[in-house]
C-alpha positions in Angstrom: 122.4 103.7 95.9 121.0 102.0 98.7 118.6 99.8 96.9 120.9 99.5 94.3 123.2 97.2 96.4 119.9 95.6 98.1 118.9 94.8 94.6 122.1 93.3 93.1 122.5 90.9 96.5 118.9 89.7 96.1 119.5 89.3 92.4 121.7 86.9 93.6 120.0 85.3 95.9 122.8 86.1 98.6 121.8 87.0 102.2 123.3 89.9 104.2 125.3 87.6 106.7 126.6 86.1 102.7 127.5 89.8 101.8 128.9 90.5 105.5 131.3 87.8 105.1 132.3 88.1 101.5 133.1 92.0 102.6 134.5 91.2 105.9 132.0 93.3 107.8 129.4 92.4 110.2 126.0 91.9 108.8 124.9 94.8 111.0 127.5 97.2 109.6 126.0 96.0 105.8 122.3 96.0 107.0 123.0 99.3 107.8 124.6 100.2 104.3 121.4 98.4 102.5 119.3 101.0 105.1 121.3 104.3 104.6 122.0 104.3 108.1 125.4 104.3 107.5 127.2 105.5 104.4 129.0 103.3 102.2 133.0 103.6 102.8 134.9 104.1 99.4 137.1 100.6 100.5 133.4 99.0 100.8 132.3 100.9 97.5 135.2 100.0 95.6 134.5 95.8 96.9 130.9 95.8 96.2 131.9 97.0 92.5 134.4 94.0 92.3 132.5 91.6 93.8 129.2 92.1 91.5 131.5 92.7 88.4 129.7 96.2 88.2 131.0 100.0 88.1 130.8 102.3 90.8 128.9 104.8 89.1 126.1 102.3 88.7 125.9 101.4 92.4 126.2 105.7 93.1 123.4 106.0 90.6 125.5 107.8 88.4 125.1 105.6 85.6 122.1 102.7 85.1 124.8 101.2 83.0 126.6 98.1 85.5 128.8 97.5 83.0 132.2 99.0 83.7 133.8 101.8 80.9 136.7 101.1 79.3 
């Protein structure tokens, strides 16, 4: 899951102060998500999935499918 959200910010050419902000979290606290220093919060989870447009079973490695089941 880790690289997962690494993955879709670079695929985006965002940086991890860009993500910090758009999540309201310090770029340390998301560094340390991108790491697996720290796990992901379900609040966090649940705005990474809304901001990429993506499920959260894809970012949980649950799925490889981003696209969100209706």
């Amino acid at each position: 899951m880790y690289r997962r959200i690494r993955d879709l910010r670079e695929d985006r050419d965002l940086t991890q102060k860009q993500m910090a902000k758009a999540l309201n979290c310090s770029q340390q606290a998301y560094s340390n998500y991108e790491l697996g220093q720290r796990d992901i919060p379900t609040d966090m989870l649940i705005k990474l999935a809304l901001f990429y447009n993506v499920s959260t079973d894809y970012i949980l490695g649950i799925s490889d499918n981003p696209k969100i089941q209706k």
